[in-house]
LODRENMAR-396275 format. One line per field, with one value per residue (C-alpha): residue number from 1; residue in one letter; chain; x, y, z. Coordinates in pm, 1 decimal. Example, Ala and Ser with C-alpha at 12.3 -4.5 7.8 and 13.67 -1.06 7.14 Angstrom:
BEGIN
seq	(1 2) $
type	(a s) $
mol	(A A) $
c1	(1230.0 1367.0) $
c2	(-450.0 -106.0) $
c3	(780.0 714.0) $
This chain:
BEGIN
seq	(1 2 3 4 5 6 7 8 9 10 11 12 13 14 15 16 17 18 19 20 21 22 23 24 25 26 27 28 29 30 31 32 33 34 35 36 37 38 39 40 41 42 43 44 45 46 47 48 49 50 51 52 53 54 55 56 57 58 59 60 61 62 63 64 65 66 67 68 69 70 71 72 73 74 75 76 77 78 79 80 81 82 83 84 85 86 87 88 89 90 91 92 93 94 95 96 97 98 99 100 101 102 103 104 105 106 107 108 109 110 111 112 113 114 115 116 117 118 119 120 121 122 123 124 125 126 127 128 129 130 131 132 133 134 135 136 137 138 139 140 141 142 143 144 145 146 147 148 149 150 151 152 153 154 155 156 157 158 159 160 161 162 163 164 165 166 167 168 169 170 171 172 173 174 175 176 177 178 179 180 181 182 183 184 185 186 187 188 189 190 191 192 193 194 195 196 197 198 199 200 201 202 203 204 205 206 207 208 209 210 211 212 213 214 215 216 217 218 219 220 221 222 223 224 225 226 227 228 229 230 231 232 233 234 235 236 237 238 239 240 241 242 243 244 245 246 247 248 249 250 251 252 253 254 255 256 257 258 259 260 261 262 263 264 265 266 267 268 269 270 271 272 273 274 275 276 277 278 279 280 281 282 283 284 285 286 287 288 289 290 291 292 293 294 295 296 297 298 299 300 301 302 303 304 305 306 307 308 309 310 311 312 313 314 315 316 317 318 319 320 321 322 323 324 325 326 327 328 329 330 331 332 333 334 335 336 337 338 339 340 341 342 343 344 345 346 347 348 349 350 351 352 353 354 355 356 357 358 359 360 361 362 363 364 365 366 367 368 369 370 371 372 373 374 375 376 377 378 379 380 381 382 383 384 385 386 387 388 389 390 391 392 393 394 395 396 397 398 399 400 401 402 403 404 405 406 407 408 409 410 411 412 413 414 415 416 417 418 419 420 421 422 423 424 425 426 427 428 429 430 431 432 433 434 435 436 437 438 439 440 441 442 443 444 445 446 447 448 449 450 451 452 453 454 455 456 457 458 459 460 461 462 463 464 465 466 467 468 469 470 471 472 473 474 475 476 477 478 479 480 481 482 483 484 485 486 487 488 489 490 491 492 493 494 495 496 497 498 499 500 501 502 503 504 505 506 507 508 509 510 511 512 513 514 515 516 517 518 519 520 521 522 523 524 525 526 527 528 529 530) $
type	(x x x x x x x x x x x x x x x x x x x x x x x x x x x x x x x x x x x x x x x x x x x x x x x x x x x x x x x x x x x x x x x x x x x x x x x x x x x x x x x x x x x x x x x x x x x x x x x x x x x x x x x x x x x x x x x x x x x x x x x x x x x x x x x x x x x x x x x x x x x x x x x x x x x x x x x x x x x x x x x x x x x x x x x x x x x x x x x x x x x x x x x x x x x x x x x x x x x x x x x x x x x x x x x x x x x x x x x x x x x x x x x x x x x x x x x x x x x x x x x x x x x x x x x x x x x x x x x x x x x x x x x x x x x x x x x x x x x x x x x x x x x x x x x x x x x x x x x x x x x x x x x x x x x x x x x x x x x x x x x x x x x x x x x x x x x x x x x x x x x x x x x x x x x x x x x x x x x x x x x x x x x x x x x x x x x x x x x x x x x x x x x x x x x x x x x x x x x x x x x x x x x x x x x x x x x x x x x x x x x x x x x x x x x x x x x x x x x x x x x x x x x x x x x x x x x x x x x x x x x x x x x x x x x x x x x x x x x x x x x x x x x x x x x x x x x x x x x x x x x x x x x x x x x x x x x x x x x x x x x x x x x x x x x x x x) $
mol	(A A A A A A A A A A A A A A A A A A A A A A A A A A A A A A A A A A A A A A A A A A A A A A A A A A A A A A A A A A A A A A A A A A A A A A A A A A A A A A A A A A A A A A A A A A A A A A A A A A A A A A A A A A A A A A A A A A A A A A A A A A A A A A A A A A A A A A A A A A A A A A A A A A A A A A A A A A A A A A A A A A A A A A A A A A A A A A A A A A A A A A A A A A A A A A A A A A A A A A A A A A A A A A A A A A A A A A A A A A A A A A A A A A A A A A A A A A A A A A A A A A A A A A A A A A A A A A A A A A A A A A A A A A A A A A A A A A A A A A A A A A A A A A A A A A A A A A A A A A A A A A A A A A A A A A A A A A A A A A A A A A A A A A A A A A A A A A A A A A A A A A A A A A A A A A A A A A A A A A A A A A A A A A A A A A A A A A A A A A A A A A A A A A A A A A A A A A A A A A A A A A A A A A A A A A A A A A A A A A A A A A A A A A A A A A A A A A A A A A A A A A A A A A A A A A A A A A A A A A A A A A A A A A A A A A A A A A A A A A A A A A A A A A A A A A A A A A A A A A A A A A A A A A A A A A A A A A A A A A A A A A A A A A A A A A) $
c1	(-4584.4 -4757.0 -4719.4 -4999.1 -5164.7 -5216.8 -5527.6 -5678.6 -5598.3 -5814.7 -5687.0 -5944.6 -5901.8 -5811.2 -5547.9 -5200.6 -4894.5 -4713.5 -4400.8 -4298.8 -4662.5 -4697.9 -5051.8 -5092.9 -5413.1 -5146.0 -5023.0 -5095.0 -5347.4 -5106.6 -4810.5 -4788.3 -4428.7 -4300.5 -4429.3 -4307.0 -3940.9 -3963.5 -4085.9 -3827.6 -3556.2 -3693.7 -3621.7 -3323.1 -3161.1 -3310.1 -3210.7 -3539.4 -3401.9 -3016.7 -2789.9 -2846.4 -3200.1 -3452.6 -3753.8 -4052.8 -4077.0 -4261.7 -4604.0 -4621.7 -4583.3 -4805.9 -5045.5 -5081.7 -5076.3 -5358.2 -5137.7 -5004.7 -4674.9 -4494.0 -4529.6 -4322.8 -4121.0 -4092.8 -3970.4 -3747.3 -3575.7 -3513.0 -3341.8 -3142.4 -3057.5 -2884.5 -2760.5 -2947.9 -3061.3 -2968.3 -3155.9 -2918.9 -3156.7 -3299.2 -3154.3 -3442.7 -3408.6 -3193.0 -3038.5 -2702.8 -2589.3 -2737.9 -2819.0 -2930.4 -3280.9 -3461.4 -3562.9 -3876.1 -3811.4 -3897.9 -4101.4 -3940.7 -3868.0 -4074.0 -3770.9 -3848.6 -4177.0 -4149.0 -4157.3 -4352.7 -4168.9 -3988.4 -3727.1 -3435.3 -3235.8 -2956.4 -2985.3 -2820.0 -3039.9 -3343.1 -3597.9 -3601.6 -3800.6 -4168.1 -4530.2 -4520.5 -4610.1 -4661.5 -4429.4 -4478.0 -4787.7 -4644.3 -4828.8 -4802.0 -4606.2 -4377.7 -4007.4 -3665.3 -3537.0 -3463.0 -3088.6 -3202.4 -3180.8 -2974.4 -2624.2 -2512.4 -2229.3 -1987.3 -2211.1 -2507.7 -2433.4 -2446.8 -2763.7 -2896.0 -2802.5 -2946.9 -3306.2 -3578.2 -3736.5 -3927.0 -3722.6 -3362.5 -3264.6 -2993.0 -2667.3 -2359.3 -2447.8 -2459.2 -2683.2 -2564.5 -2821.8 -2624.5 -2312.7 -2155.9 -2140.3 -2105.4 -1772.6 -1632.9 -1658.0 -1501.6 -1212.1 -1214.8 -1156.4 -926.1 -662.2 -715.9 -624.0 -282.1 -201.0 124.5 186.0 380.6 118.9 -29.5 166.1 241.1 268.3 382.3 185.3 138.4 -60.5 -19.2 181.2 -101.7 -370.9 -133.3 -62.2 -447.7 -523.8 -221.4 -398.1 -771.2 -690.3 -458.1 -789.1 -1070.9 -939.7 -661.6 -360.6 -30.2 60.7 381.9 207.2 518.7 369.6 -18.5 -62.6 -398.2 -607.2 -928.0 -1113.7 -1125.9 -1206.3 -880.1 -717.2 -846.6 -735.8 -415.4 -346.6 -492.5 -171.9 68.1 5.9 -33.3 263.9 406.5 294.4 -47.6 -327.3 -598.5 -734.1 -1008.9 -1337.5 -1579.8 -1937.7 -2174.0 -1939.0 -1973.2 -2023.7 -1875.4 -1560.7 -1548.6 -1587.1 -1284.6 -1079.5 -1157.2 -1061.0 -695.8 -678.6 -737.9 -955.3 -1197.0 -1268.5 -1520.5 -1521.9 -1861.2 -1920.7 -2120.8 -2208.3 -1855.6 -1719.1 -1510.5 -1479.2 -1092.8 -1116.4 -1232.8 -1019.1 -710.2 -903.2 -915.8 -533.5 -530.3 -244.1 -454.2 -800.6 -982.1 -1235.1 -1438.0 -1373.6 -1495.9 -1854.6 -1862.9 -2087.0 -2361.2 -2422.0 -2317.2 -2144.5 -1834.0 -1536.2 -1530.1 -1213.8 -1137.2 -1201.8 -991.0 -705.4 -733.1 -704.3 -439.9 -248.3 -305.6 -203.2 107.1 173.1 236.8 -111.7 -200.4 -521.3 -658.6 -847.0 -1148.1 -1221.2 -1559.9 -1800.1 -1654.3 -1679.7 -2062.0 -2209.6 -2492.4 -2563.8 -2181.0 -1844.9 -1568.1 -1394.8 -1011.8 -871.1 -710.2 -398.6 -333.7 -189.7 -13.6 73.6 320.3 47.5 -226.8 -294.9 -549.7 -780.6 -1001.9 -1215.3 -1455.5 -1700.6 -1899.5 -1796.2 -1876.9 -1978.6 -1854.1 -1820.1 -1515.2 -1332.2 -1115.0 -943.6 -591.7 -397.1 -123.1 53.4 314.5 633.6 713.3 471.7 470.6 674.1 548.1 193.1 309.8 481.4 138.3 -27.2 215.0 151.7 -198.5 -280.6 17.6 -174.7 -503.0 -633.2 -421.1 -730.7 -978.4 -722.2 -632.4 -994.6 -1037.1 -734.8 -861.1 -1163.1 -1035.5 -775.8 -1028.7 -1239.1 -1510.3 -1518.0 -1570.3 -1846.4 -2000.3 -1965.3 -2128.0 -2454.2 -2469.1 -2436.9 -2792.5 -2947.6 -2852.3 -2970.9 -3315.4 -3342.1 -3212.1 -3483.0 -3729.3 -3613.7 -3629.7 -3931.8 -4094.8 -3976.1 -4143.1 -4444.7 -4453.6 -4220.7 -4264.1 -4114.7 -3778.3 -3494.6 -3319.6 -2873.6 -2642.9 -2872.0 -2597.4 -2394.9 -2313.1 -2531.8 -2752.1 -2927.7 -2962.1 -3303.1 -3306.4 -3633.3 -3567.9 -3920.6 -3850.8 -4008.9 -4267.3 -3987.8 -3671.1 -3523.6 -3382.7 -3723.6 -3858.1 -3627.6 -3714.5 -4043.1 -3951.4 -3795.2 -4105.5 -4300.3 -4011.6 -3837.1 -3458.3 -3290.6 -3046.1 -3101.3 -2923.9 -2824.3 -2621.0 -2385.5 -2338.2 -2225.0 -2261.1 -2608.4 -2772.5 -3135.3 -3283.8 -3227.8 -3255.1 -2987.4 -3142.7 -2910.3 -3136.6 -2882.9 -3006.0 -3360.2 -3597.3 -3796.1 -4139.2 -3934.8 -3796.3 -4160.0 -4321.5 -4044.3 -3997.4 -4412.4 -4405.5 -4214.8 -4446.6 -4718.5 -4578.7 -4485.2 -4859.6 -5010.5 -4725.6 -4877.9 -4727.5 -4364.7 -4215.9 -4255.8 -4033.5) $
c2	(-169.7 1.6 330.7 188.2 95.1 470.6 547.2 226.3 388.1 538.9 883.4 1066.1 1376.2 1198.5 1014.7 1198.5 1144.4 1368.4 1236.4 1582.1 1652.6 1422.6 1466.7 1237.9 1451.5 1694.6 1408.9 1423.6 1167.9 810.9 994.8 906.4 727.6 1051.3 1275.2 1101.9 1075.8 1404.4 1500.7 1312.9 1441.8 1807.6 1704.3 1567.0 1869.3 2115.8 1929.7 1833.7 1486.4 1517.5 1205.7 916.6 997.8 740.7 708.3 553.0 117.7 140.0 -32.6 265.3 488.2 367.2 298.0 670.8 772.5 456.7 425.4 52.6 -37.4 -76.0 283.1 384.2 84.5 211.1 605.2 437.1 248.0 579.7 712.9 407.0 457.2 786.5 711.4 919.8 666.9 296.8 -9.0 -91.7 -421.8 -411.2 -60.2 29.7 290.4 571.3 901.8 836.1 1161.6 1534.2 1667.3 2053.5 2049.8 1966.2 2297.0 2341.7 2315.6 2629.1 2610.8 2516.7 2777.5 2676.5 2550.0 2238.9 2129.2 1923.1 2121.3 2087.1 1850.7 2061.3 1954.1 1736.6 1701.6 1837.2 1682.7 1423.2 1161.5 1327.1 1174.8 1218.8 1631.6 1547.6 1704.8 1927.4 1727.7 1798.3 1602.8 1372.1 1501.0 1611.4 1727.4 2064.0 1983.6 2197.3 2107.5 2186.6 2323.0 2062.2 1954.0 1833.0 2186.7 2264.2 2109.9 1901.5 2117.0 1970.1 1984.1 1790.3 1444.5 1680.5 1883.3 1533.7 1333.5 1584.8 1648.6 1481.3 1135.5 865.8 633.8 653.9 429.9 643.8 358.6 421.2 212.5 -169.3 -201.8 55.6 -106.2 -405.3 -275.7 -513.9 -332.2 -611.5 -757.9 -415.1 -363.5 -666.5 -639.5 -260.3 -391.9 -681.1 -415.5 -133.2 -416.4 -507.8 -172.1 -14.5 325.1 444.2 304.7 638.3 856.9 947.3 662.7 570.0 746.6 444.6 327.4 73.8 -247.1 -434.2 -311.1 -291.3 -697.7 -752.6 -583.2 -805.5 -1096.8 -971.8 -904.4 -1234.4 -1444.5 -1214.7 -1023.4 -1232.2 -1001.6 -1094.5 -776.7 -718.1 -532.5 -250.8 -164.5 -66.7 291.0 340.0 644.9 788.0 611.3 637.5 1013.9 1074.4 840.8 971.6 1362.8 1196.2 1004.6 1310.4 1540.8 1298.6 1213.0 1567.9 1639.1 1408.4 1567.6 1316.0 1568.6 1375.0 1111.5 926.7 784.1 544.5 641.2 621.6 609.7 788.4 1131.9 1147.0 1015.7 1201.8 1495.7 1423.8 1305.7 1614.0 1865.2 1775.2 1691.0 1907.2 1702.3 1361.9 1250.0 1000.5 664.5 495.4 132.3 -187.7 -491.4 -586.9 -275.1 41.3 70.7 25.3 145.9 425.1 485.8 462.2 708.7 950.4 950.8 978.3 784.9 699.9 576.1 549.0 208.7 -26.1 -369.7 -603.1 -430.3 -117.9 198.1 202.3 -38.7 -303.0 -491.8 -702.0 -580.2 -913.8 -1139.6 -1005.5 -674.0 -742.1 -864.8 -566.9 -326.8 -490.2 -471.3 -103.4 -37.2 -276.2 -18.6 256.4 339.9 333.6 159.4 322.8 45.4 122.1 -232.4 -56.3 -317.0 -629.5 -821.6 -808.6 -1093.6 -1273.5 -1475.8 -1464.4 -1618.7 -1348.6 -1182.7 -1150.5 -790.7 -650.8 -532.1 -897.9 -948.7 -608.7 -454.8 -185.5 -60.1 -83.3 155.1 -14.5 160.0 -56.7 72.3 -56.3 214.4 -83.4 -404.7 -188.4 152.3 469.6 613.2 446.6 631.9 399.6 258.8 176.0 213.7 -24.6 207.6 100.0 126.4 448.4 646.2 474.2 736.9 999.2 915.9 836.1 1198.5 1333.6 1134.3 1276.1 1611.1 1571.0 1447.6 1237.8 892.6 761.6 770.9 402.6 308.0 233.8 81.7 -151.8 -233.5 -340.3 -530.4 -747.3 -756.9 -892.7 -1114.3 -1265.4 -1404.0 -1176.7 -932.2 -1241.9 -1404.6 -992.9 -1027.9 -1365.1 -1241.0 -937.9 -1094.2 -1263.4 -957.1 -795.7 -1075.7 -1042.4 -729.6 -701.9 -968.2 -729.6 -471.2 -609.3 -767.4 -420.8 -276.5 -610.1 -513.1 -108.0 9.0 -238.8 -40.4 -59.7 -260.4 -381.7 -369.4 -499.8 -737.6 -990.4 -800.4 -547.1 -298.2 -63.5 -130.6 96.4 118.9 262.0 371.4 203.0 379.2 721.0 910.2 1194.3 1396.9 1384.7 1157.8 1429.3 1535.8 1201.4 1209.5 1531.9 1472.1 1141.0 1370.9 1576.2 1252.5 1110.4 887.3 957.3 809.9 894.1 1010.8 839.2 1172.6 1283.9 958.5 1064.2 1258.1 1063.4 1019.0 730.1 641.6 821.0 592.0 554.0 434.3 255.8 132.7 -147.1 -285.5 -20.7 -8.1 -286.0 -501.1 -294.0 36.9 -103.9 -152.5 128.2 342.2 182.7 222.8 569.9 623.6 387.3 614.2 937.4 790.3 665.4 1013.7 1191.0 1039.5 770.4 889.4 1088.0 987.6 1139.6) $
c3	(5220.5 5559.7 5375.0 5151.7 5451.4 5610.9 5483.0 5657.3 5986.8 6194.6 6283.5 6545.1 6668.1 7006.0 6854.7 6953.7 7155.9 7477.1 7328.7 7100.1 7101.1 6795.1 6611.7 6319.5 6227.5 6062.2 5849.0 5524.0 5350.0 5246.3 5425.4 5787.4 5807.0 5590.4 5837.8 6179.6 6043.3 5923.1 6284.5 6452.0 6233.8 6317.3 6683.9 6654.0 6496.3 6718.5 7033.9 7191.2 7137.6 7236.6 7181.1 7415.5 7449.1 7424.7 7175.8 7268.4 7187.0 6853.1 6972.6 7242.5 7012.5 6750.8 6966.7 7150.4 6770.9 6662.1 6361.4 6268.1 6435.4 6101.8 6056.2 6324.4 6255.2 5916.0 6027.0 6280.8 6010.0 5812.6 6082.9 6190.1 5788.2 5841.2 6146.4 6388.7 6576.4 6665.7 6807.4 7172.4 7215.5 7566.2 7594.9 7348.9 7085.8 7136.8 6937.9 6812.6 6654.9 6583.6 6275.3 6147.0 6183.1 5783.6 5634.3 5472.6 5141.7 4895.2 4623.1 4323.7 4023.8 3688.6 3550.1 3753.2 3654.1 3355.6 3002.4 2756.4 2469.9 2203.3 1956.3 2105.0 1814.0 2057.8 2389.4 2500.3 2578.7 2470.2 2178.0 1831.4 1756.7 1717.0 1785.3 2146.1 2419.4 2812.1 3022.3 3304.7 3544.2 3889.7 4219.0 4343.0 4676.5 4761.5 4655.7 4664.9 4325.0 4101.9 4087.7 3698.3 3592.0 3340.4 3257.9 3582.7 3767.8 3961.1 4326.8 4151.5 4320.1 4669.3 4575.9 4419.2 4765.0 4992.5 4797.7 5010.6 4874.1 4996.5 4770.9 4641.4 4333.0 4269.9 4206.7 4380.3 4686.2 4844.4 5130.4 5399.7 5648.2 5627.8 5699.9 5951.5 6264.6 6501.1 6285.5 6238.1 6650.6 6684.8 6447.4 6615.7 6981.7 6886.6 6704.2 6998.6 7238.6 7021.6 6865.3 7054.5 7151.7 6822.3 6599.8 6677.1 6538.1 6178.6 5979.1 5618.8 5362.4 5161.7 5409.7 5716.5 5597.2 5757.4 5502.8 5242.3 5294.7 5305.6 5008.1 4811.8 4925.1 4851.5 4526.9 4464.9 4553.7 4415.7 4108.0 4005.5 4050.1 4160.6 4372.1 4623.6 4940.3 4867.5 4504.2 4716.2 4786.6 5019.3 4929.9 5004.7 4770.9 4407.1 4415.6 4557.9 4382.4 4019.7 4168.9 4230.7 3944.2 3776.7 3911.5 3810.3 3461.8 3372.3 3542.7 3313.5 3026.4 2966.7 2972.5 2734.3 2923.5 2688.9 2891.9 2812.9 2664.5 2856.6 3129.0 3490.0 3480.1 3875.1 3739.9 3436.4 3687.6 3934.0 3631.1 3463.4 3751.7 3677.9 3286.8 3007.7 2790.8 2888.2 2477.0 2496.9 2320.7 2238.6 2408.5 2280.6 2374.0 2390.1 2557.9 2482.2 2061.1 2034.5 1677.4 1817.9 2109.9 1869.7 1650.2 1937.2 1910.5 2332.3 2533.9 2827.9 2846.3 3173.1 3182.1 3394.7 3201.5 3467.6 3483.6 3286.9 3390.0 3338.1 3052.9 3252.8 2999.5 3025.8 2763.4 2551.7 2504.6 2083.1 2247.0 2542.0 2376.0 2077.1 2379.2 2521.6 2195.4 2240.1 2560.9 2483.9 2174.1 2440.6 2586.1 2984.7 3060.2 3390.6 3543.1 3772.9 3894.0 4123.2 4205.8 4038.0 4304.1 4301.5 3968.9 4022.4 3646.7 3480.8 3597.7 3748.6 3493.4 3573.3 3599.9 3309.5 3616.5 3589.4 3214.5 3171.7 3482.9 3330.1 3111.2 3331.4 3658.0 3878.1 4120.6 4387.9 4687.9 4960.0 4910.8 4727.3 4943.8 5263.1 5261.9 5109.1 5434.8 5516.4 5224.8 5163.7 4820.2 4683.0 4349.8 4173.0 3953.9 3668.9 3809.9 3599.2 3822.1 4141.2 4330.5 4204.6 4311.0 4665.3 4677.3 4572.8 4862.7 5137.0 5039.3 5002.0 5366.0 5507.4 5481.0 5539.2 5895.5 6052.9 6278.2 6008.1 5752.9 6041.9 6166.0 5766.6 5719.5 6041.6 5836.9 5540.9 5718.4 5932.8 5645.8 5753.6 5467.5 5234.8 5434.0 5445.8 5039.3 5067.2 5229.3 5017.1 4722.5 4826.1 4937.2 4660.6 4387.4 4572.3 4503.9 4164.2 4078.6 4236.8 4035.2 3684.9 3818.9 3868.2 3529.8 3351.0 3502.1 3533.1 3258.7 2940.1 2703.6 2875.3 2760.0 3057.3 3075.0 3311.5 3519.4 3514.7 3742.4 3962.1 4214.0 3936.9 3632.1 3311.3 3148.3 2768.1 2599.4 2260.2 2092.8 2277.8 2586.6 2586.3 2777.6 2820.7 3073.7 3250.8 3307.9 3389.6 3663.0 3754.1 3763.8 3986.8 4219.6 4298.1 4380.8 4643.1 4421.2 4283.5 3987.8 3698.7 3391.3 3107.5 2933.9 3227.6 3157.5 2787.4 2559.9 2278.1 2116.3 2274.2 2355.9 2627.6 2929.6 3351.0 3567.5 3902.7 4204.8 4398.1 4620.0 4899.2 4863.4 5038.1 4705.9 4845.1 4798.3 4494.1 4311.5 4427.0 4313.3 3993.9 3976.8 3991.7 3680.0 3531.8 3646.5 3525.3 3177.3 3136.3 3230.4 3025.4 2703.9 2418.0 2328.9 2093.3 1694.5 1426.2) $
């Protein structure tokens, strides 16, 4: 990658730019790309670079500075990332939005380095109690405080998003920088140019009829459910839609909503803002124990059948139809179908919605087809609580925004959202393959889940860690990169473990990131023995 490449430059004391008075002689050593976007940013947030204003053509720039181009290439693409800045073609480079200017980040408490090992007999996640040992080696760069201290709260997805890194492989994500701008403008201008005078107003909270028919169809060809557009309620993605579902079930006396293990801590969160109790239920290889679910004694279980988080497995057909007996017996299956659309090595796996729809409450989103931006998801409900979930919709916010749902319906009408899915799909293959790739050849002691499918991977530790992984990923943190610990997934015990999203890192980002866990494991030590 050109950040590699830094050092080879030759960085004089003549070398500098009038543009912002840019000095790469205050860059430090193998960090030049870091430093321009970071300078850049700095400008754009304090207004010395207002919107619409232009930045200089990257070989201009790189070559007052007598840096390669595909450094500024590199801290131009980081911006274009956020969205500060866009490429306008022969209109050059220019500032597309205004952001607070980055603060310098403090200097983190000692609860963030890395402890030394103690006994983890406890901890979730953590290895079996053995001999103290340090934990992963990190610099002494100045960082913000860790958001891996302590028990995660319900802000640590913010404080994790916001934290500064060269690299995210946090999973959540497809590839944002891929979003199809061009498509969406189109489809944008095309429903502008139709779209009468009424269509402004207030609307029906269910959502526009137009979405609501694309969705039926959508999920008719992709996910095998039969669906009348009337039965679709639009929401603001699955957050809202777990909130709402949330309301009504413990408005209807169901306040013990059962959750897969590991399963998504996020979801677990939102679920858990509104219901009393989230038991979890231990998964295998052939998804949620139904044994155990019934042992639980809850009425509802929340689970992600088609590719379950973050194990990655599919639930199995004995263990599909056992839970269908069980949901037929009186329990609601709450189905979050999140990034089933996304399988590489495996055939499609049909949605549970499809066989049982009265016992099954299915919730679907774009935030992985396009972006999670667009907020933007949908729920089939069993008929018992269909109203009731559309009365909790109108008082929550009156309906989705129209504009947006009707840019995507055009979307998905048009055959362009498939053809989007099509391309992704190959992106995202490459860069799983980079991925697992990278783990072969940095991380050997990792078992590999989930690679069949899907936009993450999760990484277990079968013969232990010197740390926890909490403080492997810590530790990741204060060297750029981001990823998930395991532990913060489960509840249950279960093998300390990483979860990696690759669909929105570049394969070069990918490896290097994925190297410096390797790096930090090898200088932390062998692991933990009992």
């Amino acid at each position: 990658m050109h950040r590699s490449n830094d050092h080879s430059i030759d960085r004089s004391i003549t070398a500098g730019a009038d543009f912002l008075q840019l000095d790469p002689g205050q860059a430090p050593a193998g960090g030049l790309a870091d430093w321009l976007a970071r300078r850049l940013r700095e400008a754009i947030g304090d207004g010395r670079l207002p919107v619409g204003s232009r930045l200089p053509a990257t070989r201009v720039l790189a070559a007052d500075l007598r840096v390669s181009r595909g450094v500024v290439t590199d801290a131009y693409r980081r911006l274009g990332e956020e969205g500060r800045i866009a490429g306008l073609g022969r209109g050059g480079t220019v500032v597309v939005d205004q952001f607070a200017p980055e603060a310098v980040p403090p200097t983190p408490p000692p609860a963030a380095q890395p402890p030394a090992a103690r006994s983890t007999a406890a901890r979730p996640g953590g290895t079996r109690p053995g001999p103290a040992r340090p934990g992963p080696a990190r610099d002494t760069t100045p960082a913000p405080a860790s958001p891996f201290d302590g028990a995660p709260a319900t802000t640590v997805f913010d404080s994790l998003r916001t934290a500064p890194a060269r690299i995210d492989l946090t999973p959540g994500v497809p590839d944002l920088a891929a979003f199809p701008r061009a498509a969406w403008l189109r489809a944008e201008r095309a429903v502008l140019r139709d779209l009468a005078a009424p269509d402004f107003g207030y609307g029906d909270p269910r959502g526009t009829p137009a979405l609501r028919r694309a969705v039926a169809d959508w999920l008719a060809r992709n996910r095998g459910i039969r669906a009348d557009p009337e039965e679709i309620l639009v929401v603001a993605g699955a957050a809202q839609a777990l909130a709402l579902v949330g309301e009504v079930l413990r408005a209807d006396g169901l306040d013990v909503v059962a959750v897969e293990d590991p399963g998504s801590l996020g979801t677990r969160q939102h679920l858990g803002h509104r219901i009393t109790a989230t038991p979890p239920v231990p998964v295998d290889a052939e998804g949620i124990r139904v044994d155990s679910l019934r042992a639980v004694g809850a009425r509802a279980v929340l689970l992600t059948p088609a590719h379950q988080f973050p194990t990655g497995v599919v639930l199995g057909g004995a263990r599909r139809r056992e839970l269908l007996q069980w949901a037929a017996d009186g329990g609601l299956v709450i189905e979050d179908d999140y990034d089933a659309e996304h399988r590489y090595d495996r055939p499609p796996v049909p949605a549970l919605r499809g066989v049982l729809p009265e016992q099954v409450l299915y919730l679907g989103s774009v935030s992985k087809l396009l972006a999670p931006a667009l907020r933007t998801g949908w729920v089939l409900a069993p008929t018992r609580y269909r109203n009731a979930l559309v009365d909790a919709k109108r008082l929550s916010d009156l309906g989705n925004a129209a504009l947006p749902q009707l840019v995507l319906a055009h979307l998905m009408e048009s055959g362009a959202l498939e053809r989007h899915l099509r391309l992704q799909r190959t992106r995202h293959r490459r860069r799983r393959d980079a991925t697992t790739a990278a783990v072969a050849a940095h991380l050997p002691g990792a078992a590999v889940h989930g690679a069949a499918a899907g936009l993450h991977l999760m990484l277990t530790f079968p013969d232990g860690l010197p740390c926890t992984d909490t403080e492997l990923a810590a530790a990741a943190l204060a060297h750029g990169v981001k990823v998930h610990p395991l532990s913060w997934h489960a509840r249950l015990p279960h093998p300390p473990g990483l979860v990696l999203g690759y669909a929105a890192g570049t394969p070069g980002e990918i490896e290097e990131g994925i190297a410096v866990l390797g790096r930090l494991l090898r200088e932390a030590g062998p692991p933990l023995q009992g």
